[in-house]
C-alpha distance (Angstrom), angle and dihedral (degrees) to the residues before:
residue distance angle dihedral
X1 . . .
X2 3.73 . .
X3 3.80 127.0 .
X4 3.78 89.3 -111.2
X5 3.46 97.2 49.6
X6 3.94 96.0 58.8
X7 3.83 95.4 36.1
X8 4.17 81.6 56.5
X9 3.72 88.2 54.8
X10 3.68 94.2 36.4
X11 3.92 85.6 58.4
X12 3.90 90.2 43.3
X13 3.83 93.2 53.0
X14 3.87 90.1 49.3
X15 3.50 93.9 44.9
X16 4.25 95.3 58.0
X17 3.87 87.7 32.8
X18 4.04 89.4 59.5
X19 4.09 88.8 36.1
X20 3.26 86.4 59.0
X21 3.60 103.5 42.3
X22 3.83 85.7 49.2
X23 4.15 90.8 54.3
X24 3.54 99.3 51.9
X25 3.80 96.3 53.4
X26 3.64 139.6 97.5
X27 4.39 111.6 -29.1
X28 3.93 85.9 -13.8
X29 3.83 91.2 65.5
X30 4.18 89.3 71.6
X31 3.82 96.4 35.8
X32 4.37 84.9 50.6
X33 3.68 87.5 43.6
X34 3.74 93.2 51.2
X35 3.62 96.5 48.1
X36 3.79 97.5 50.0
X37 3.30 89.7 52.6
X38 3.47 95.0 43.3
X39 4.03 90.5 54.5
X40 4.02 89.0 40.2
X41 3.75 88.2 63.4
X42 3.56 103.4 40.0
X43 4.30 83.9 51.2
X44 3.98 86.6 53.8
X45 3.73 95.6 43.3
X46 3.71 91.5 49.3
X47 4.04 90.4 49.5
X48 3.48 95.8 48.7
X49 3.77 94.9 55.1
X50 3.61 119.0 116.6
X51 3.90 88.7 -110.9
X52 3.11 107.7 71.1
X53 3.63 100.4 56.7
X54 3.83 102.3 95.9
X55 3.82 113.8 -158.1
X56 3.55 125.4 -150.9
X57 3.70 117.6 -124.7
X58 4.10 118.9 169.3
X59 3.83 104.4 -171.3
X60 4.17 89.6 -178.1
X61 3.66 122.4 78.4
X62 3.49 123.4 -135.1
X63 3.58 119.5 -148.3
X64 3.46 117.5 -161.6
């Protein structure tokens, strides 16, 4: 792996790790909270939903 490459994802990991840090902090800690679990719930209600569940139905008969 080149030297470019991993100081790339060096700066990538810092970036998110400082995002992050900067989220969950003072007033932003409740509004962060709120929307992750906001998002979280919408994701399992959308799972959940009769929909998704895929049922497997072979009309042809297979005769061994």
């Amino acid at each position: 792996m080149s030297t470019t490459r991993k100081i790339i994802i060096g700066v990538g990991l810092t970036s998110g790790a400082l995002l992050a840090a900067w989220l969950l902090t003072g007033s932003r800690k409740q509004k962060t909270k709120a929307v992750v679990v906001k998002g979280a719930r919408k994701l399992a209600q959308s799972l959940k939903t009769e929909d998704n569940v895929r049922a497997y139905e072979d009309s042809e008969v297979h005769y061994i």
